[in-house]
C-alpha positions as CSV (number, residue, x, y, z in Angstrom):
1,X,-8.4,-27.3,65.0
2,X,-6.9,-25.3,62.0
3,X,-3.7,-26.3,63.1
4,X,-4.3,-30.1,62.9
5,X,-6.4,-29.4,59.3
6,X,-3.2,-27.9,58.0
7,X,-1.0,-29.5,59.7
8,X,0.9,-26.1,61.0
9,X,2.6,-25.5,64.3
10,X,-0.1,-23.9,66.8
11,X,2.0,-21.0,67.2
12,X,2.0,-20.1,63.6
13,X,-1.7,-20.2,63.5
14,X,-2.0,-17.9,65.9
15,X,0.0,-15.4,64.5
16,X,-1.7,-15.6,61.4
17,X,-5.3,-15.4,62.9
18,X,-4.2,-12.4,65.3
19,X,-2.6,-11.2,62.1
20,X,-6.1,-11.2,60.0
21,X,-7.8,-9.9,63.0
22,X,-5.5,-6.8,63.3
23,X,-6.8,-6.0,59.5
24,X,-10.1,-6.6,60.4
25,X,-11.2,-9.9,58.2
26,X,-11.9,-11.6,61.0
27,X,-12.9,-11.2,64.6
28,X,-14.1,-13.2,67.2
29,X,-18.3,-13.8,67.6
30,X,-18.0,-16.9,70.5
31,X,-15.4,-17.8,73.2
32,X,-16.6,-21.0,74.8
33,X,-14.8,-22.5,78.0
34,X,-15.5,-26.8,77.1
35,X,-16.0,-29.0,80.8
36,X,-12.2,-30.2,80.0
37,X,-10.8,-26.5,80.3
38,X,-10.5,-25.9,76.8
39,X,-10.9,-22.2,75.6
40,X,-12.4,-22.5,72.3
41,X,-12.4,-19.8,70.0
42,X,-15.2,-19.1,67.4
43,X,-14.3,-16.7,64.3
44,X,-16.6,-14.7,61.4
45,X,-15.5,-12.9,58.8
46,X,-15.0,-9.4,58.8
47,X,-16.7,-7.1,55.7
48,X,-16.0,-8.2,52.3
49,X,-12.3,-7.1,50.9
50,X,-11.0,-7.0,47.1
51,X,-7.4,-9.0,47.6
52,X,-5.0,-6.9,45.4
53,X,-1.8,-8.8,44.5
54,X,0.5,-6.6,42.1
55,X,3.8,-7.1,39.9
56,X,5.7,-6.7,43.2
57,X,6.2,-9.0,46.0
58,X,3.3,-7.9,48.4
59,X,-0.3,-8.2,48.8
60,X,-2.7,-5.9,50.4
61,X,-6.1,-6.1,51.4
62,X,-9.3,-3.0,50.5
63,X,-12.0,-2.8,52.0
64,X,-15.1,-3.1,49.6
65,X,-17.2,0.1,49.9
């Protein structure tokens, strides 16, 4: 589904979600198997984070204690 919102490759999606999972922002509260076979896959966020983006080119996430 957040492929076709975005209109991104399933395969990046992925990535990205398994990506945000490894950090812990999100995780997984629901798999549901639909009658057609579909595995769906039903996401929460993780605990609040602070987003800190400095002068140089990366980005890391803290958690907020």
């Amino acid at each position: 589904m957040l492929a076709r919102i975005y209109g991104m490759p399933i395969s990046d999606t992925w990535k990205r979600i398994h990506f945000l999972e490894g950090l812990g922002l999100v995780r997984v509260v629901l798999t549901f198997i639909a009658r057609d076979a579909r595995v769906l896959y039903f996401y929460q966020t993780g605990e609040p984070v602070t987003v800190v983006a400095e002068d140089a080119p990366s980005v890391y996430f803290q958690p907020v204690a």
